[in-house]
N, C-alpha and C positions, 0 to 999 in steps of 0.2 A: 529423497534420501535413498541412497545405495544401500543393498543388502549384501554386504562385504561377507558376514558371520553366516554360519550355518544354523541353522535351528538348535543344533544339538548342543552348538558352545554357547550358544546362549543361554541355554539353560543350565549347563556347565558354570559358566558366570555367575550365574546369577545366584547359584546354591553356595557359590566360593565366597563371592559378595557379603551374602548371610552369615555363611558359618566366621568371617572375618570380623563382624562384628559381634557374634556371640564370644569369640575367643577372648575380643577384646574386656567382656565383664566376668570371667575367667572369675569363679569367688573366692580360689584359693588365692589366686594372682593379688586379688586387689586387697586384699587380709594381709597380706605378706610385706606390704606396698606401707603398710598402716601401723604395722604390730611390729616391733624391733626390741631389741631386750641387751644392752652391756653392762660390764660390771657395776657400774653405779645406780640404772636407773632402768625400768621400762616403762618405754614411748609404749602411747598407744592413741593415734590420731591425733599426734603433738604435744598429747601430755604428759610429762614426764615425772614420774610415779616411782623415788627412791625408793631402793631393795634394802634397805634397815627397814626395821618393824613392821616389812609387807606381810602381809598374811598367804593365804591362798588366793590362788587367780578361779573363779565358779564363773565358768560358762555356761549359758542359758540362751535360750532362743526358739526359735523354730522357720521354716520356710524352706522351698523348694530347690532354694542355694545353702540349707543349712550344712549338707554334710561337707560341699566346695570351703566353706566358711571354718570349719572346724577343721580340717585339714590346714588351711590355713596358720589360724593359730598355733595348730600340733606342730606346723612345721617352722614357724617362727620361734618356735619357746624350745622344741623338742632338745638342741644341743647346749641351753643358756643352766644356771644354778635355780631358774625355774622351773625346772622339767616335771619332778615330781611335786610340783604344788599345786599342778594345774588338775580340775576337778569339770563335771561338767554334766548335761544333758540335754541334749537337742531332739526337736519334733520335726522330722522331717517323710515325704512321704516311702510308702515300704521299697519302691525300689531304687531310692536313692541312699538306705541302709551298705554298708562298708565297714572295712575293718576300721579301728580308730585304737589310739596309744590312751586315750585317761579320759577322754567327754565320749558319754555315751551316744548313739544316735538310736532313735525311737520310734520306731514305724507304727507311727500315730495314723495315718488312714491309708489304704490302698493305691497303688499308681493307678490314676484318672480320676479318681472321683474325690472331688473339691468339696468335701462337707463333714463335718465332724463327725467323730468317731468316740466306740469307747476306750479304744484301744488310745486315741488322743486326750482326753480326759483325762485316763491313767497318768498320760506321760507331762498333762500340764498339772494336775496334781503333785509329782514328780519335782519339778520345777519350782511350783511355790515352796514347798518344803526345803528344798535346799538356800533360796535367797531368803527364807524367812532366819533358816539356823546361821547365815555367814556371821563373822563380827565387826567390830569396825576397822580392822583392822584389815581387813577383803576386800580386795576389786571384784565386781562383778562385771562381767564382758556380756554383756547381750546382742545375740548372731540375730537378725530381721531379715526376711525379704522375703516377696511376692510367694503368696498361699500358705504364707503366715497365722493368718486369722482362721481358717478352717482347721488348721495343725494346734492350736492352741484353743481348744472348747474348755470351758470349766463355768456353766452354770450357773446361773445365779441359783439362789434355794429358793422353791418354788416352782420351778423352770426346771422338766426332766430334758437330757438329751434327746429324746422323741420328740419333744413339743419343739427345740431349736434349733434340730433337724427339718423340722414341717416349715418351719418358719425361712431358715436356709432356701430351701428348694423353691419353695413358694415365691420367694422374691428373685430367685436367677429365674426361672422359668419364665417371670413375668417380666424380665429384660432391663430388672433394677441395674443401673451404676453402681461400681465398684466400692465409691464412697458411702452411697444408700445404704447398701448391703453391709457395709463395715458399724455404721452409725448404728444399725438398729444390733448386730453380734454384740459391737461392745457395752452397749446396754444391756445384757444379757447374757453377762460375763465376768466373772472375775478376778479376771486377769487381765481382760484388755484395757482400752481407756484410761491409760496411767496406773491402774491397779499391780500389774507386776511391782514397776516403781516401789511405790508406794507399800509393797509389803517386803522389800529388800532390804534387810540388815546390814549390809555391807557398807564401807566408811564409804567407796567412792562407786560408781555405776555408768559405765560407759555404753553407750550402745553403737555400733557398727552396721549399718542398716543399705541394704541394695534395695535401689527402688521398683516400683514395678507400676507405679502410681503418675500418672500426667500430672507434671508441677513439683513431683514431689514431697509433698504433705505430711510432715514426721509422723501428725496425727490420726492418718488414713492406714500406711504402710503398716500391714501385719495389724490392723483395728488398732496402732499406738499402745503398746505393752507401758512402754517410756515416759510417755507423752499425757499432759493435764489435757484431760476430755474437753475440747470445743465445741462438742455439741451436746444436746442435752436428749431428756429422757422423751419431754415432750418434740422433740426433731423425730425419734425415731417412732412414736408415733405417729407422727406428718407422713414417714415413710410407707409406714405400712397400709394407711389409710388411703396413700396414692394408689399402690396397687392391690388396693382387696379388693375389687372386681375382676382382676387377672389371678386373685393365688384362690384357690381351690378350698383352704380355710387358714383362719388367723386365730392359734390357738388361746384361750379365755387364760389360760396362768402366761402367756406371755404380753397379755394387755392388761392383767391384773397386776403383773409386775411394772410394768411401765409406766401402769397412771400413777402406782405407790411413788415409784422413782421421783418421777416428774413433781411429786409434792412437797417430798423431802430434801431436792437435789442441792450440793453443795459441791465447790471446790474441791480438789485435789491437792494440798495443799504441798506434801510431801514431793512430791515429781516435779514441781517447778522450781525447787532450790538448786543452787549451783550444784552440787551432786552429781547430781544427773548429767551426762554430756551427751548429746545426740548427734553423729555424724554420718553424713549419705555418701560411703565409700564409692559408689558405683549407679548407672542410671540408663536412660534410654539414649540423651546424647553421646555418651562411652562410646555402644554400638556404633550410631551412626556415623562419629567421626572415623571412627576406624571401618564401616564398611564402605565410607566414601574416599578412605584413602585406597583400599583395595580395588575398588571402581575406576579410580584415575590410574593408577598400577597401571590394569589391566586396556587402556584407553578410551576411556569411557569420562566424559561430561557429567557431572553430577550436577542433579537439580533437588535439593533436600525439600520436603513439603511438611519437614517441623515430627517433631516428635509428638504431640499430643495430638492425635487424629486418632477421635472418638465417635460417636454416632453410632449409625446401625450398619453391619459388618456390610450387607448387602450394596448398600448407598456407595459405599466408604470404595467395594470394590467396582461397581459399573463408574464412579468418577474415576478411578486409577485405569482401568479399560480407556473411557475419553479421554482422559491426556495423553493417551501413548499414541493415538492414533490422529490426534490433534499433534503431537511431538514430529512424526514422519511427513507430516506435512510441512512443519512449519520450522524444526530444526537440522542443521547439517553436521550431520554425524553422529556417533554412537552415543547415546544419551541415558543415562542413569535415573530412576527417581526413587529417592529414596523416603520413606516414613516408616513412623512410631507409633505408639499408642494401644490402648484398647478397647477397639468397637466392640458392644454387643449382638447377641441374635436374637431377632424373636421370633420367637416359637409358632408357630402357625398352629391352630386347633386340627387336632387330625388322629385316627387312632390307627394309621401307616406305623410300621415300626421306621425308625431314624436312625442317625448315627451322624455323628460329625460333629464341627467345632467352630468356631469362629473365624478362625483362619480357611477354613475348608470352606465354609459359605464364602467369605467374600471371595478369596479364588473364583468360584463355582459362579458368581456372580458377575467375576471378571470374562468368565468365558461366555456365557448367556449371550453379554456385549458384545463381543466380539464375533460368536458362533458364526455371523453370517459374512464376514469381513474377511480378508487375507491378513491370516497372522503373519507371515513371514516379517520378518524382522521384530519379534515380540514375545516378552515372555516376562509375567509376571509371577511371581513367588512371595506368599507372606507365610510366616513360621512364628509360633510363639518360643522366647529366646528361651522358655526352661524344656524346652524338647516337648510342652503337653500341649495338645490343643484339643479342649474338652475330654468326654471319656472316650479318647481311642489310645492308641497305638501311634499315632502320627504329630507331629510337630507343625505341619501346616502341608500345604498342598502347592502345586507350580502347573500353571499352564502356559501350553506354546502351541505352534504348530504343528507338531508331530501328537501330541495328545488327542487334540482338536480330531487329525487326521483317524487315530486308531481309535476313538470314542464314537465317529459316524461309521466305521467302520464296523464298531460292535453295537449299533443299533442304540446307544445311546442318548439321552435329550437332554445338556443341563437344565433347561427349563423344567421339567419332568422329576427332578432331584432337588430342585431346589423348591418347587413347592409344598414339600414336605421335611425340610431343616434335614436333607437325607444324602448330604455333599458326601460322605465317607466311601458309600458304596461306588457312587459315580468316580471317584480318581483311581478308588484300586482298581476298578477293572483298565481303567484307560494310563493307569502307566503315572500317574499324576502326587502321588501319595509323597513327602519329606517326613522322612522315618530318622531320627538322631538317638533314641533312649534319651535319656536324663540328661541334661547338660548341666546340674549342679550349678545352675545361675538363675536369672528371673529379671528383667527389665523391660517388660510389658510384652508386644511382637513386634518383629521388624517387616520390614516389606519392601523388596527388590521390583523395580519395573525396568526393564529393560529393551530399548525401542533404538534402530536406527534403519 
C-alpha cells in the first residue's frame, strides 16, 4: 500500500471524520427534527397532540445532551402560540449550563465527574415536584441521554447520598458495565426505573431520549426514568456481589435496602400504559453513518466494525492497532475503520497518581502496538461523542506518527503510562490530547482508524 497522505492529514482526517459524526447527533438538530408545532396541533415524534384544552408543555430530564435538547425544544416552540406555556427543568452537567428562554438548566454535578451530587438531588428533587403538580391536561416532554443517571440521584429513604456515592464509585472503579452500574442506581432511586413515570400527573408523557447505551435499551438509558424496571432488586444484588472483592466497601443501608426491595418487589404498573411514549431520537449508528459518509467524501474506503464494541478499552485498542496494520498489508488504498461503543478500564492497584479516560487508554494501548512498527500511513483517534472522557479536560486522544516521533523524542514509554491507567499525562506532553469542551450530545465514543 502507497503512502500518498502525509501524517499530518491523516490526522487532520481523521478528527474531521469524528467531529462529522458527532455533528451528525447535534441534540438541538435531532429535537427539532421531532418537535413541530401549527395551528391546530403539536407533533411531537408523530404524535399529534390538539392545541384546544392543551395545558402546559413541563419539560424534564437530564443528561449530558440535556441543555443541546432544550434548545431544541425552545427553538421549536419558541415562534408557535406555545411559547409561553412551555415550563421546565433539566439536570445537566455545570459546564454545559447556558442561557435558556423558560426550562431551566441545573448544574447537578461538576464537568468530569460522573457521580451524584447534592447539588443533583436538589435539581431531581426539583423535577419530581413539578410532574407530580402537572394536570391532565399537560404534556410532559422528557429530554434523556447518556449521564442521565448520575444527573438524576434522589435516594431511596434509608440510603444517604454518601452511602450511593461509595457505592457509585465502587462499582466503576471495579470496571462494572454501564448496565450493572445502572441496575443497581435504579434500585436505589426514586426516580429511576420507571419511577419518574410513575409519579407524573400529566394526561400524556413523552420521552425523547439520545442513546449512549449498545442496543439501545429504553430501560438502561439514563437508569429508564420512563421505563417499567426489568430488572429487579435481587439483580442488583447479583451485581454487587460480583464485585465486592474489587469495591473497597458495600455500604450495610444499601444491602439493607435491597434485600427489603427484593422481598416486597412488584410491577410498575403506571409506566407501562399507553401514556407513556418512549422514542430513541438519536444513537451510535447516527455518527457512524454520517462519519462514513465524511470518510468516502474525503476518499477513503470504509470498513464499519459495528457500533457496539465493548470489553476492555485496552483489548479493544491493541485489536484496532492489528487491523490497521494487517489493512497495509492486505488492502489497496485509503482505508477507513470505523466503530462505536463503550469499553471499559480497569484499574490496576497502584497508589501512582493517574489521570485519563477510556478513550486515552485505548489510544495509549494503540500506540504500545504499534510503538515498535512504522506508523506511517496510520492514525487512530477514539473520542467520547459528549466531548468527556473520564475526569479530564479531553474528549479522547489520536495517535500517528508524528506523536510516536515527539513522545521518543521526550523520553516517553506508553508502556510506562499505561501501567498505571495514567494515559492523560502521556498525550499532553506528546502533542496527542482531542480537546472539544461540551458537545451537548452523547452516543457512546466514536473511533477513527485510518490506514493506507
Amino acid at each position: 500500500m502507497s503512502n500518498s497522505r502525509s501524517n499530518q492529514s491523516l490526522r487532520d482526517d481523521s478528527i474531521a471524520i469524528w467531529k462529522a459524526g458527532v455533528d451528525a447527533v447535534a441534540a438541538d438538530r435531532l429535537v427539532r427534527e421531532v418537535v413541530t408545532c401549527d395551528d391546530e396541533a403539536l407533533t411531537i415524534a408523530g404524535e399529534r397532540i390538539p392545541l384546544e384544552g392543551l395545558g402546559q408543555i413541563i419539560v424534564v430530564g437530564a443528561g449530558k445532551a440535556g441543555a443541546g435538547m432544550t434548545a431544541g425544544v425552545e427553538q421549536a416552540l419558541s415562534d408557535t402560540s406555545l411559547a409561553d406555556r412551555v415550563t421546565g427543568w433539566i439536570n445537566v452537567p455545570a459546564d454545559c449550563v447556558r442561557p435558556t428562554q423558560s426550562i431551566h438548566l441545573h448544574a447537578a454535578r461538576p464537568a468530569g465527574v460522573n457521580e451524584p451530587t447534592a447539588e443533583g438531588v436538589a435539581g431531581s428533587e426539583r423535577i419530581l415536584q413539578l410532574v407530580a403538580a402537572a394536570s391532565p391536561q399537560d404534556v410532559s416532554v422528557v429530554l434523556l441521554s447518556g449521564g442521565g443517571s448520575a444527573l438524576l440521584p434522589a435516594p431511596v429513604e434509608g440510603v444517604s447520598l454518601s452511602d450511593k456515592q461509595t457505592v457509585t464509585r465502587g462499582l466503576m472503579r471495579a470496571g462494572a458495565r454501564i448496565d450493572e452500574l445502572n441496575c443497581v442506581r435504579k434500585h436505589l432511586s426514586r426516580i429511576k426505573g420507571g419511577r419518574l413515570a410513575q409519579a407524573c400527573r400529566a394526561g400524556k408523557i413523552i420521552a425523547l431520549i439520545i442513546s449512549d447505551v449498545i442496543g439501545d435499551p429504553l430501560d438502561v438509558i439514563a437508569s429508564g426514568p420512563t421505563i417499567a424496571d426489568s430488572t429487579t432488586a435481587a439483580d442488583a444484588i447479583a451485581v454487587l456481589l460480583k464485585f465486592a472483592d474489587r469495591m473497597p466497601v458495600i455500604p450495610e443501608s444499601a444491602m439493607t435496602y435491597l434485600r427489603g426491595a427484593a422481598k416486597r418487589e412488584s410491577s410498575i404498573d403506571t409506566v407501562s400504559t399507553p401514556q407513556v411514549k418512549n422514542v430513541i431520537i438519536g444513537n451510535i449508528d447516527v455518527a457512524m453513518r454520517a462519519a462514513a459518509d465524511e470518510a468516502r467524501r474525503r476518499g477513503y474506503t470504509v470498513q464499519s466494525l459495528g457500533g457496539a464494541n465493548a470489553g476492555i478499552a485496552r483489548a479493544v485498542g491493541r485489536d484496532l492497532a492489528e487491523r490497521c496494520l494487517d489493512a497495509q498489508e492486505t488492502h489497496a488504498g485509503p482505508l477507513c475503520l470505523l466503530s462505536g461503543g463503550e469499553p471499559v478500564v480497569q484499574l490496576v492497584d497502584t497508589d501512582e497518581p493517574r489521570q485519563g479516560g477510556r478513550n486515552q487508554e485505548l489510544v495509549l494501548a494503540a500506540a504500545e502496538r504499534l510503538w515498535d512498527d512504522d506508523l506511517s500511513g496510520i492514525a487512530i483517534l477514539s473520542g467520547g461523542t459528549d466531548g468527556e472522557d473520564g475526569p479530564t479536560d479531553a474528549a479522547g486522544a489520536v495517535v500517528d506518527a508524528e506523536l510516536v516521533r515527539l513522545a521518543r523524542e521526550r523520553g516517553l514509554n506508553p508502556g510506562d503510562f499505561l501501567a498505571t491507567n495514567n494515559s492523560y499525562p502521556f498525550f499532553d506532553q506528546s502533542g496527542g490530547l482531542l480537546k472539544t469542551g461540551p458537545t451537548h450530545t452523547n452516543v457512546m465514543d466514536l473511533r477513527v482508524a485510518l490506514c493506507e
